[in-house]
Structures are given as C-alpha cells and as structure tokens.
C-alpha positions in Angstrom: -116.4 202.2 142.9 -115.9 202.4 139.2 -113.8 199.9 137.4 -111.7 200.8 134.4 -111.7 198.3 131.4 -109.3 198.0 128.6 -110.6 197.7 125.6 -107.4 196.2 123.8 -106.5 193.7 126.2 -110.1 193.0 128.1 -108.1 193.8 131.2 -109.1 195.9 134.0 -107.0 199.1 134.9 -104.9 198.6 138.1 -104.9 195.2 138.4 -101.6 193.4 139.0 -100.0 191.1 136.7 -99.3 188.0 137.6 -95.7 187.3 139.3 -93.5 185.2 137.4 -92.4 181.9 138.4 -89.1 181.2 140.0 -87.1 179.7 136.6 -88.5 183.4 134.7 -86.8 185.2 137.5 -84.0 183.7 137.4 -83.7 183.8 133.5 -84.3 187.6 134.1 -82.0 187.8 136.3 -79.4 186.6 134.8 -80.4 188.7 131.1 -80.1 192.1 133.5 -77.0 191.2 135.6 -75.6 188.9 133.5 -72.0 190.3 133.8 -72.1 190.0 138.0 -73.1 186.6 137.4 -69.4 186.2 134.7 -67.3 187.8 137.5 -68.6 185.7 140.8 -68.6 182.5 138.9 -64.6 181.6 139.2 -65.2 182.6 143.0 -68.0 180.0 143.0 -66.5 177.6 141.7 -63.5 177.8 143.8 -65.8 177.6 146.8 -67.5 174.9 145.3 -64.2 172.9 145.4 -62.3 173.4 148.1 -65.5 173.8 150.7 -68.4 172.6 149.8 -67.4 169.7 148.1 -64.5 168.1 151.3 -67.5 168.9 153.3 -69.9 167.0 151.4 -67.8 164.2 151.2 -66.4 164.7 154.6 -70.3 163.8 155.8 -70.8 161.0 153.6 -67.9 159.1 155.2 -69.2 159.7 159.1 -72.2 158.0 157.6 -69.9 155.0 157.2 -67.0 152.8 159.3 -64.2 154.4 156.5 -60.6 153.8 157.9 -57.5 153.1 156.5 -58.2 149.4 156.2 -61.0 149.4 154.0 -60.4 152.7 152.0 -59.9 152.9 148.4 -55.9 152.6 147.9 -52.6 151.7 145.5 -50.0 149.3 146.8 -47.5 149.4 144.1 -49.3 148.2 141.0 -52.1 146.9 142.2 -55.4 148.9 142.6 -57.4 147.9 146.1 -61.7 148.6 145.6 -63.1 150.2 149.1 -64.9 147.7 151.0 -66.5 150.4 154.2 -70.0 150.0 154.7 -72.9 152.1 155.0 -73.8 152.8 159.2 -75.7 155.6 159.7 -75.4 158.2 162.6 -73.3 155.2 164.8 -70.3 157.1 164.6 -72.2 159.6 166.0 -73.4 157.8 168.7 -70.3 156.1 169.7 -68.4 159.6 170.4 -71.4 161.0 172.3 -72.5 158.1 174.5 -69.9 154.9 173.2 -68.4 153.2 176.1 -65.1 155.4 175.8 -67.1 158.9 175.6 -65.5 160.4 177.8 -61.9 159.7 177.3 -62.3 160.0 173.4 -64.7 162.8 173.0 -66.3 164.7 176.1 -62.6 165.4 178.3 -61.2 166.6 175.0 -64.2 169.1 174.6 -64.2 170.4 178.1 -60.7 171.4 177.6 -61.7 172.6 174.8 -64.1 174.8 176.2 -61.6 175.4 179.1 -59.1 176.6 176.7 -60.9 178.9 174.5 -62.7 180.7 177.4 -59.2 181.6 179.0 -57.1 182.2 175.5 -60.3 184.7 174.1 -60.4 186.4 178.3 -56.5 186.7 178.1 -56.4 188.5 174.4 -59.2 190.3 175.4 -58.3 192.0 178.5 -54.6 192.2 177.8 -55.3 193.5 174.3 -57.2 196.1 176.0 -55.2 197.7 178.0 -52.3 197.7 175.6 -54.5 199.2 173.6 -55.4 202.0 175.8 -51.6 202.1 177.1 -51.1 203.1 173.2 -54.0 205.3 172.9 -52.6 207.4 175.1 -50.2 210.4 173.8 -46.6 209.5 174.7 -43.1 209.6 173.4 -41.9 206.7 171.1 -46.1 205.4 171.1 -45.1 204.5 167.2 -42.3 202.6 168.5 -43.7 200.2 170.9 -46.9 199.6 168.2 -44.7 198.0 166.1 -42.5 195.9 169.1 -46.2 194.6 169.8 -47.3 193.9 166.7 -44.3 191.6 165.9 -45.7 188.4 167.9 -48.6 188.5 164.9 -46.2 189.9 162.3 -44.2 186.5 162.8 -45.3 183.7 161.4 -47.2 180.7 163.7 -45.0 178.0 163.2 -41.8 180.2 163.8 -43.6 181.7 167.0 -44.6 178.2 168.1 -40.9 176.7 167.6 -39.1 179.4 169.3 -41.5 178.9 172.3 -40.9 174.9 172.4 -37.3 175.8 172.2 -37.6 177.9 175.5 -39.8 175.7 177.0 -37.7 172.9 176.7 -36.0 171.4 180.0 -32.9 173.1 179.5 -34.1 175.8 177.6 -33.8 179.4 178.5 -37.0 179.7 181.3 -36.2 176.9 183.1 -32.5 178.2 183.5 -33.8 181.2 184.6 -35.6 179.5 187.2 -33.0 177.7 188.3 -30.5 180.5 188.9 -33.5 181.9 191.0 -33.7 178.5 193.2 -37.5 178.5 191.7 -39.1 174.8 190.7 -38.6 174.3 186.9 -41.8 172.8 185.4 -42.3 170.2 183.2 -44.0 172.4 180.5 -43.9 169.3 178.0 -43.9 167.0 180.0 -46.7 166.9 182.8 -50.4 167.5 181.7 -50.9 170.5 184.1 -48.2 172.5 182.8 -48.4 171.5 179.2 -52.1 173.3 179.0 -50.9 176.0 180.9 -47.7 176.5 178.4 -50.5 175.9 175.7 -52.6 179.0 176.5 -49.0 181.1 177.8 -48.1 180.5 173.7 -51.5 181.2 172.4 -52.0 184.5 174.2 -48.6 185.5 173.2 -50.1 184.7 169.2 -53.1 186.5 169.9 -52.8 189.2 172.0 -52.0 191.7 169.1 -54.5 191.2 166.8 -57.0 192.0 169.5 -54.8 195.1 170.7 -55.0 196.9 167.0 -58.2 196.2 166.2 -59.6 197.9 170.0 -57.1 200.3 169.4 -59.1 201.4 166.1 -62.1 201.5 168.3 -60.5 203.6 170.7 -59.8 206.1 168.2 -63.5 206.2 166.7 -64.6 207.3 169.9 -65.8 210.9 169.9 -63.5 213.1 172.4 -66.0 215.4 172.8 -67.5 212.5 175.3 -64.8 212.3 177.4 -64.9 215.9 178.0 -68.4 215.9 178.6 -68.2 213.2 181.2 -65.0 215.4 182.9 -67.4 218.1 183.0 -69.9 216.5 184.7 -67.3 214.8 187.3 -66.9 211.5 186.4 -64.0 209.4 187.5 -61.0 207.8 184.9 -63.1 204.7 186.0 -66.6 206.0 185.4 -64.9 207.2 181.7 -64.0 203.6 181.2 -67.0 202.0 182.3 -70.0 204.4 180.7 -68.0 205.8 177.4 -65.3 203.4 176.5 -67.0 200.3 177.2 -69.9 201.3 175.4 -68.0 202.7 172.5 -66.2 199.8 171.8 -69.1 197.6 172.1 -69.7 196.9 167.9 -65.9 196.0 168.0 -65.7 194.1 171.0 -68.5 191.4 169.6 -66.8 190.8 166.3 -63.6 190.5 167.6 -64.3 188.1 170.6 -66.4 186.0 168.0 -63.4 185.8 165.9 -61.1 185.0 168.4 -63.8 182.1 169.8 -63.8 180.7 166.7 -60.4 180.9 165.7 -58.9 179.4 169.1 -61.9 176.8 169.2 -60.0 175.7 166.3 -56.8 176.8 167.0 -54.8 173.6 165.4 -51.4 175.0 165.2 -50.5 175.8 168.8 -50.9 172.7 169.9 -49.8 170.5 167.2 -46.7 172.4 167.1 -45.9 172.5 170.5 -46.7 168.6 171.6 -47.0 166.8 168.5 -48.5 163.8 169.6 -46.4 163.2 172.7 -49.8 165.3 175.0 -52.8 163.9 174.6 -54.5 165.0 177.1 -54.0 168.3 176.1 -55.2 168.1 173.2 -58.1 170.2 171.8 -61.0 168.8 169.6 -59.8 170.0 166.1 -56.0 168.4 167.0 -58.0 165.0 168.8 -59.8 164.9 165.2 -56.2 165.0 163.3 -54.5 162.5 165.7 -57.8 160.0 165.0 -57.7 160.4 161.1 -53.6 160.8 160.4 -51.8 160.2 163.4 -52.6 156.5 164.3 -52.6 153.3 162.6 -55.1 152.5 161.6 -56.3 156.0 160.3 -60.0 156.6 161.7 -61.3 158.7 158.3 -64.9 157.9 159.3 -64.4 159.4 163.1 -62.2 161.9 162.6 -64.8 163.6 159.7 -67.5 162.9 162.2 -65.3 165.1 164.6 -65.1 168.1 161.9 -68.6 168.0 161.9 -69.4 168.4 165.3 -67.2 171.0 165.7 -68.9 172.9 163.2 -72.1 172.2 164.6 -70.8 173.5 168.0 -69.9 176.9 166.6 -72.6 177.2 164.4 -75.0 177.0 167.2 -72.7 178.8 169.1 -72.6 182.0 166.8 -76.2 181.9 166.7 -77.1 182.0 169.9 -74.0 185.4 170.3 -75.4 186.7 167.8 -79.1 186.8 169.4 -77.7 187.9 172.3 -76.1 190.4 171.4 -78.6 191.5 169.1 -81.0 191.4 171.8 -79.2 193.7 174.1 -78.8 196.3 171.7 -82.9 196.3 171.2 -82.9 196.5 175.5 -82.3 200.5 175.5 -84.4 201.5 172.4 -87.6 199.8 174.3 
C-alpha cells in the first residue's frame, strides 16, 4: 500500500482530521445558523418560563412538606419567611403505600383509568361511524357536518354549564323522565350516576374532534381499493375490516393517543360539572386541584407530587403505544 505524504504540512494524504470538540461545534453552529438560533430564541424562552421552570419548581416542593401553613406569604404588612422542610421522596411514598392509599390516591386512579378507557372507546367508535355516516354522498352532508361540529365549536365551560343545567333535578331530562313514568336519577347527586353523567358530557365534548379528523382519513383512502375489493367479492363488512381499518390506521394511533392524554387529564368536565360537592368522582388531575386549592390547609407539596405522577403515568404510557404500535407496523414487512 503506498502512503502519500505532504510535504507542507508533514501530513499524510487521506487521513481524517480530527473531530472538533463539543464547545467548537456548537460555536460553529451557531456562526452558520446563527439567524435560526435569533428566531427560536423568544420561543425558548417562553418555554423556558411557563414549562420548564413551574415544573422544576413544582418537583422541588414534592421533595418537601410545603403547604399553606408554612409557605412563604403577606398578611397585610407584614412579610411571613417559609419555614417547610426538606423530606425527600416521603410524599411519594405516602400516596403510593401511606395508610390512606387507597382512598387518597389508588380509587381516584382506577377511576381514572376507568374513565379514560370508556370516554377515548366512546369518541372513538361513535366518531367513527359518524364519520363514515358523512363520508357517504347524501343530500344536506355539508349541513349535518356543521350541526356536529358545534358540540366542539362551543366553548367547554359553556358546554359543561348547559349540561349541569339539564342535569339538574328539575332540569329538562329528568322532566322528561318523569312525563314517561321512568326513575329520574340523581346525576349529581349519587356516585354512580355522577360518573356516568361525567363520561355522557365528555363524549358529547369529544365526539367531534375524533369524527373530523377520521373523516379526513376516510377521504385519503384510495377508491380504487374499494373497487378492487367489490371486484373480488368482498362484503360492506370485509371493506370495513381489510381496507378501512387499515387505512385509517396512522390516524387512528395519533388520535386515540391524543384523546388518552387529553381525557387522562381532562380537568374541566369534571370540575365544572361537580365542583367539589363529588369526590368520589373525581379524576387524578381534579383530586390534585382539590388537595392544593380546594381545602384548608392547601397541600402545595402533595398536590405537585400528584402532577408529577401523572406525568410519569403518561409518559410511560406513550412509550410503551408507541413501541407497540411501532412494532406492529414492522410485523408485515418481516
């Protein structure tokens, strides 16, 4: 093998030079796309402070016994120092395996769980076949989009009022069931019927938002393999099942991983609709509110300790989707 020298520079031909270190790539970096760098900064810095920073300082306090007692605070004039101590992970440990578990934490996260899995089934499979109800060619189709887009048009609170209103004992549903000699429910009142009133609202929020975005995915799908699969014989089920499903499968995951996410911590719903007169139907993210603002005195040190398990919980959560999902769509290319 013959080796070329550089005379000049001593150096032999080919060789590579030596990769900089991480500060000269960064200085190079920032000399080449120095203008990127101008434009993201004011987005960075709003990240910075309203996300990273609360969380930060939302972990530091479940690392201490922070409450409302021994908080920093102002009582007219005079100034009163925090006095909370340092305590490590026992916060932790008390809402995993304290002596009231179970009524503070783990009943509240089964329902939890309960409520997510039937809100996300119930947008899902009711988006879906409003969606293909509308991807159907029919008179006054432009019509009845907009009728069922109004329920996410209208804004949560408003949505969330009107149904309290109807709910209520003499509201309009309970009349109706009376003029039909049918049993009138408690829907505020009783724990049963408060979480079923809970996901009855919820769906109603959420239904159209999953019924327009699988409505898109409906119309990406090629026609040309519904005809095909006519051709060959199959069934308005067999359709469904081997060219719709499939078709709408990239639109499907992100959508039910949006709609886990948002009704695991779907606050509004529930606050609006109870307040703090149903706690035992309350979710995790409204259990964490009632602990930090609702009560006297004001758990800060629990109720941040909540907000991070909850992320924790999704965030292993969406991992483990998203592995599974990527997973099966590596199953047919093997």
């Amino acid at each position: 093998m013959t080796v070329t020298i550089d005379r000049a520079t001593g150096k032999r031909r080919g060789d590579r030079a030596p990769r900089p270190g991480p500060g000269t790539r960064l200085k190079q970096s920032f000399q080449r796309h120095w203008y990127a760098y101008a434009m993201i900064a004011p987005v960075v810095v709003v990240l910075g402070v309203l996300v990273l920073y609360p969380l930060a300082y939302g972990f530091y306090l479940t690392l201490t016994d922070a409450d409302s007692l021994n908080s920093a605070r102002t009582i007219g004039v005079n100034e009163i120092e925090a006095t909370y101590k340092f305590v490590g992970l026992d916060n932790y440990a008390d809402i995993l395996w304290g002596d009231t578990a179970y009524d503070r934490f783990w009943s509240h996260f089964i329902w939890t769980i309960v409520w997510t899995a039937a809100c996300v089934t119930l947008h899902y499979t009711i988006g879906l076949g409003l969606a293909l109800l509308l991807n159907q060619k029919m008179r006054g189709r432009t019509f009845y989009r907009l009728i069922l887009i109004l329920p996410w048009a209208v804004p949560t609170f408003v949505t969330v009022f009107g149904w309290r209103f109807m709910l209520a004992d003499s509201g309009i549903i309970n009349s109706a069931l009376e003029a039909l000699h049918l049993p009138t429910p408690l829907w505020l009142e009783d724990t049963f019927w408060q979480r079923f009133a809970a996901i009855m609202v919820n769906t109603w929020c959420g239904v159209p938002f999953m019924m327009i975005s699988l409505l898109g995915g409906l119309q990406s799908i090629d026609t040309s393999l519904y005809e095909a699969a006519e051709m060959d014989g199959a069934n308005a089920w067999q359709r469904f099942r081997y060219v719709t499903l499939p078709g709408l499968r990239s639109v499907s995951s992100t959508v039910v991983l949006l709609g886990i996410i948002w009704t695991f911590n779907q606050f509004a719903v529930i606050f609006l609709l109870f307040g703090n007169t149903a706690p035992d139907a309350q979710i995790l993210v409204t259990w964490a509110y009632q602990l930090g603002f609702g009560q006297q005195p004001r758990e800060f040190a629990q109720s941040a300790a909540y907000g991070i398990l909850l992320l924790a919980v999704l965030i292993v959560f969406t991992s483990f989707y998203r592995r599974w999902l990527n997973r099966d769509e590596q199953q047919p290319a093997i």
